[in-house]
N, C-alpha and C positions, 0 to 999 in steps of 0.2 A: 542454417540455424533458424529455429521456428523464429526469434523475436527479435529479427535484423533491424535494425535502427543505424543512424548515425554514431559511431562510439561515443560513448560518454567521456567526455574532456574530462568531470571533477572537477571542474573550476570550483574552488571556494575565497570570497574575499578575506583579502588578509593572510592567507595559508595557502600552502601548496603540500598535496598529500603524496608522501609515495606510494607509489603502484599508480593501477588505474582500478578507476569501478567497475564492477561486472565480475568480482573474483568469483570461486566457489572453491569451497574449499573440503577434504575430504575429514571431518571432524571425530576425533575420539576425545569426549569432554573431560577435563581433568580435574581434582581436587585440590583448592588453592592451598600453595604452600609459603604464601606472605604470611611476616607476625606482625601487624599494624597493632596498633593500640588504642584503646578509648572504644564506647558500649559500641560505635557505629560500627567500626568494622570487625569490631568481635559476631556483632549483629551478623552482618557480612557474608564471614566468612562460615558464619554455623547455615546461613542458609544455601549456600556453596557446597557444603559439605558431602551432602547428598549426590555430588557429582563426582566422577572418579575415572581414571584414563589418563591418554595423553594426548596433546592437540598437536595434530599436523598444519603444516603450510598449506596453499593451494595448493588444489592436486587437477585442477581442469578448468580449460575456457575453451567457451566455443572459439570459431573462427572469426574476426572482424568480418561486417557486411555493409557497404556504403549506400546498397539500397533503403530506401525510406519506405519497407516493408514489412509486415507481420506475417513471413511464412507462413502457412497451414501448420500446424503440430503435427496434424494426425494425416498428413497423407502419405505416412509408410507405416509397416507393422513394426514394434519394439517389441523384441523379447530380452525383459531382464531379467536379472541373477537371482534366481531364486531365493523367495526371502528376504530381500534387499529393499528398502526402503527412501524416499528422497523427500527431503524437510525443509521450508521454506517460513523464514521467523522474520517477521515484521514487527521494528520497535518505533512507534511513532509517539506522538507528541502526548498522549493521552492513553495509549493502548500500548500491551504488548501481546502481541497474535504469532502463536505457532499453527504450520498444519504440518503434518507428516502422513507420504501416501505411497502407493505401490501402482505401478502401471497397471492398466488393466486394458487389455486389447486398444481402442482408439480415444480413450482418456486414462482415467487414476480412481483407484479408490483409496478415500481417506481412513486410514487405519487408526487415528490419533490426531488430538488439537488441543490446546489453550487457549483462552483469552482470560487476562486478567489487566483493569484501568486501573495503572501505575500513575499516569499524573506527571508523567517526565517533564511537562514543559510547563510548570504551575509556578506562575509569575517569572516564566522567564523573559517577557514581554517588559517585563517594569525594571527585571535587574540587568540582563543579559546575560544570565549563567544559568546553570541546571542547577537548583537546591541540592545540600546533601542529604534532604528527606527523599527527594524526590527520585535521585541518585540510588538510593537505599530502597524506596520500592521497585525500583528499574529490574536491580542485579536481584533482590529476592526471586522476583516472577522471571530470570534471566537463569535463575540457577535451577528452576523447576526445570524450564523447556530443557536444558544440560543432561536432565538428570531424562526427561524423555528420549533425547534425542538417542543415548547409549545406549537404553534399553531396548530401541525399535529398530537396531543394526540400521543405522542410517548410514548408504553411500556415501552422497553425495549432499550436502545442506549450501545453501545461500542465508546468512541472514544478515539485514538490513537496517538499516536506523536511518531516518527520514526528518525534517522540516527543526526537530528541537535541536539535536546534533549538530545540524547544518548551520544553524543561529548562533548557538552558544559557544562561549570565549572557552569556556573548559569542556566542551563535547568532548574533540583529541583525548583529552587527560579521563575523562567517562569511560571512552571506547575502551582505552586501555588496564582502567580498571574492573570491566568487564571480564577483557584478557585473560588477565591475572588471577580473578577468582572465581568464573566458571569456566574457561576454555572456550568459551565463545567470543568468534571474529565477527564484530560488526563492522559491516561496509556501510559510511555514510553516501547515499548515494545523493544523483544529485536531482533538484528537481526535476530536469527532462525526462530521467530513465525510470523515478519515479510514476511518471505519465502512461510511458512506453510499458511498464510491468502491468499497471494499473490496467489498461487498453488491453494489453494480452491475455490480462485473466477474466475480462467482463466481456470482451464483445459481443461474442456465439451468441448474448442475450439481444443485441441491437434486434428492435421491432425490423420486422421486414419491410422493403423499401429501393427503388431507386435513388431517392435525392440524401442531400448533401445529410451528416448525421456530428453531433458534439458528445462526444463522454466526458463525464468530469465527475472527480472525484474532491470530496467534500472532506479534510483530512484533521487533528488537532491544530496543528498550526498553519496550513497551507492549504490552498485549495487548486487542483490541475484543471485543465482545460483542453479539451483535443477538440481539433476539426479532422473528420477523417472524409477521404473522397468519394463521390457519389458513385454506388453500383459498384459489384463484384465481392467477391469471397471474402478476399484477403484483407482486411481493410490498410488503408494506406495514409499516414498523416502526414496532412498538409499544412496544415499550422498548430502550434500548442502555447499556452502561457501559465503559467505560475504565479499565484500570490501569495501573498506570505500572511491570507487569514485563512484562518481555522475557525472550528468552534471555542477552541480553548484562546489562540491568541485575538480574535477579535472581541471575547468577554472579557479578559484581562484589561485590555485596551480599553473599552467603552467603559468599564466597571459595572458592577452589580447593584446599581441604583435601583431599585423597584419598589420603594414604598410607598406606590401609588400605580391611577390605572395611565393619568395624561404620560407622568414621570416614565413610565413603562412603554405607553404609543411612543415616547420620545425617542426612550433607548433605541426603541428598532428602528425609528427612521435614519438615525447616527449611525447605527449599522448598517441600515442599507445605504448609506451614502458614501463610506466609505468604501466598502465591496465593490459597489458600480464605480468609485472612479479609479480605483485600482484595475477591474476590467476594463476601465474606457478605450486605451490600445489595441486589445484585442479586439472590443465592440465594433472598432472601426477595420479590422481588416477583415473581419466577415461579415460584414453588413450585407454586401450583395447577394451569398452565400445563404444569409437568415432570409432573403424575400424567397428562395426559389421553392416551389411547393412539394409536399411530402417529406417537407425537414424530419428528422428524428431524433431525438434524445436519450440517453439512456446514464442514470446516477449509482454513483457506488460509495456506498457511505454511511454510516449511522443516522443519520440526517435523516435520510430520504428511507431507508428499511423502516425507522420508526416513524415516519410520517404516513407509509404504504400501510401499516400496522394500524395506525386509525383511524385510517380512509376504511378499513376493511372491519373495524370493531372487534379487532382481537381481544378475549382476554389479557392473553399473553401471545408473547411472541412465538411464532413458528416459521421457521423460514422455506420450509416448503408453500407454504401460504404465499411467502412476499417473493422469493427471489423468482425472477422474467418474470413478476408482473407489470402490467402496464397500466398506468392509473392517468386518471386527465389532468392535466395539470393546474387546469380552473378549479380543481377539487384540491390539491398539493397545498394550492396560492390560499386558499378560504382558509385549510386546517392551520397554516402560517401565522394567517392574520388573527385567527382566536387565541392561538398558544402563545402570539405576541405582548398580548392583550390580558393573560394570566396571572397571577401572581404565583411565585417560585412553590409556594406550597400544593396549592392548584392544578399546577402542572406535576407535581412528583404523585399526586395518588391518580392521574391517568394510567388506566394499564400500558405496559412496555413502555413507560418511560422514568417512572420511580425517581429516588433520591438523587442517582450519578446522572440520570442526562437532566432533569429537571432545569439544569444553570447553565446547561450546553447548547440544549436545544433552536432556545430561542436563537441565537448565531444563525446556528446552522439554518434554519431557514430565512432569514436574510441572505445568507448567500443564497441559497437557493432563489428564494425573489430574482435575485440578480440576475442569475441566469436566466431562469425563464425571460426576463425584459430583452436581453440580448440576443436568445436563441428562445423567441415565443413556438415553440413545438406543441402541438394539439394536446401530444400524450408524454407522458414520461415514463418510460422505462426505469424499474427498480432490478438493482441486482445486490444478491448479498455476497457476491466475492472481489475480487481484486489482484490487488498486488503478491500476496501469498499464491494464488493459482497462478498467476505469471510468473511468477517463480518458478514454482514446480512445471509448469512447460517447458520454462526456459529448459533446466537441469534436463528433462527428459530429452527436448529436442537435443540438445549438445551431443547425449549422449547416442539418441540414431545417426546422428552428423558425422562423431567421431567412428564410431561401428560399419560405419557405409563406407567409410573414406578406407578404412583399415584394411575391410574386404575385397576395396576393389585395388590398394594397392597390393595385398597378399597375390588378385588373380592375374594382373599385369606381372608380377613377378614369376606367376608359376609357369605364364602361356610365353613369356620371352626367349629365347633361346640361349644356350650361354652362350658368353664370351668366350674366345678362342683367342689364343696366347699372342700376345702384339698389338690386339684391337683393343 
């Protein structure tokens, strides 16, 4: 299976969920048939409505692999079912991101996507639940992807809910209202395999290189960390960590103080002080690691595309522009230090970064600071994909995995001799 990892335990404090993570599941979206009451779920269910079918259970997992491996995807040919389509919906803290694609000789082409910032994890940092506004933007842009997914004859779908789910005391009770009025299975996953998707959908972009290299992914409420091992194709993780800031839950936290520019230099040192000592465990198990030379870096994140974006003086964003570019990172750290230093209005008429990241922004480059102190790399590699393209490898590799194995027990059957009566 292309994105062999350690299996995901699920661990969640306080809960134990049934099944395990890594489902997929073969989805025909359906039209919710709850009669709740009051404007929210009337709200609900008319944006639900739009979706129609019926939802099956799993229908496929790869095989468990104890190697701490990322296959190649593409080192056999796939021929799929004509027409057929595989969809990979990532609901995180801040965002909800569909892509849906078709194999195409040694990748995919995207036939179809969404993005729509729903806000899932907005003051879930102060109360420890998901609001039911926020709940309510979730399932709306939950019912769009529903209503794509039916339409684009999708196979075989993964989708996932990430860092607010995982937090929240009523995520459980979210997920299954989901369920119930679009037909969509979200797998809260956990953070490692978060990492592990993360890692499989961006690497191909790692600047080239012999020595040791970190991805990380900058997300609303959590930010990953990979060290992968120096040299060779495949990359290989040798350590990873997770914390639990985002851009959404470390602005929560620090709050929205900026009525001034010192008030402002403040916010972001609080920020980065926090970041780095949340990193300090990791800082210290690759220390040796960060001196060796030809380090490499490479980010996946809103952060860092919109940071690439004004290093480069986009009007507007283009991601052909930003994604496997490589920008210095002494250039990343400068545009940080000015958008720190902004005020909230200041930063929303910058092009590609407007009204919604305006209040995010600044976070996210704090964490970013941080990194770079930890893993000081010359350059920094920008990509604009992730977790949704790890996904979609995953689903495809499963499915050359299952196809290879089937073939070759079909021709061990056929080349066997029969049995003869007694034996």
């Amino acid at each position: 299976m292309a994105d062999a990892l350690p299996p995901d335990e699920n661990r969640r404090a306080g809960k134990k969920r049934s099944g395990k993570s890594g489902k997929v599941a073969d989805f025909r979206y359906k039209r919710s048939s709850q009669q709740g009451k009051g404007s929210r779920q009337a709200n609900s269910r008319a944006n639900a409505a739009r979706a129609n079918g019926s939802a099956k259970p799993d229908a496929a997992r790869g095989p468990a692999n104890h190697a701490q491996a990322l296959n190649d995807p593409h080192r056999t040919n796939f021929k799929p079912r004509k027409n057929e389509a595989y969809a990979a919906l990532d609901l995180g803290t801040n965002n909800c991101r569909l892509l849906i694609a078709r194999p195409s000789g040694r990748d995919f082409t995207v036939i179809d996507a969404f993005s729509r910032v729903v806000k899932l994890g907005e003051d879930l940092a102060k109360t420890g639940r998901l609001s039911d506004e926020a709940m309510d933007r979730a399932v709306g842009a939950l019912a769009i992807c529903a209503e794509k997914l039916r339409r684009r004859n999708v196979r075989l779908a993964r989708s996932v809910a990430t860092e607010a789910c995982r937090r929240a005391t009523n995520g459980e009770e979210f997920i299954e209202r989901v369920k119930r009025e679009t037909g969509i299975m979200l797998d809260i996953i956990t953070a490692q395999e978060e990492a592990r998707l993360a890692v499989l959908g961006c690497h191909i972009l790692l600047e080239s290189g012999e020595g040791p290299a970190v991805i990380f992914d900058i997300g609303g409420g959590s930010t990953e960390l990979v060290l992968l091992k120096p040299g060779g194709k495949i990359p290989e993780i040798i350590d990873w960590q997770s914390v639990p800031w985002g851009v959404v839950s470390l602005t929560d936290t620090v709050g929205r103080g900026e009525s001034g520019r010192e008030a402002r230099i403040e916010r972001y040192r609080k920020m980065r002080g926090i970041v780095s000592d949340a990193f300090a465990p990791f800082a210290g198990r690759i220390a040796d690691a960060a001196k060796s030379s030809d380090i490499r870096l490479l980010g996946t994140s809103g952060t860092v595309t919109t940071l690439a974006s004004l290093h480069l003086e986009l009007p507007h964003y283009d991601r052909k522009a930003v994604d496997g570019l490589i920008v210095p990172s002494a250039a990343m750290r400068d545009i940080s230090g000015r958008l720190s230093a902004m005020s909230p209005q200041e930063r929303s008429e910058l092009p590609c970064i407007g009204q919604d990241r305006a209040d995010l922004v600044v976070a996210g480059c704090a964490i970013l600071e941080s990194i770079l102190d930890l893993w000081p790399a010359e350059r920094l590699g920008v990509a604009d994909r992730g977790i949704r393209e790890g996904i979609l490898r995953s689903l495809m590799a499963a499915e050359r995995h299952s196809e290879r194995s089937l073939k070759a027990l079909h021709e061990n059957r056929a080349g066997r001799p029969t049995p003869r009566n007694g034996e």
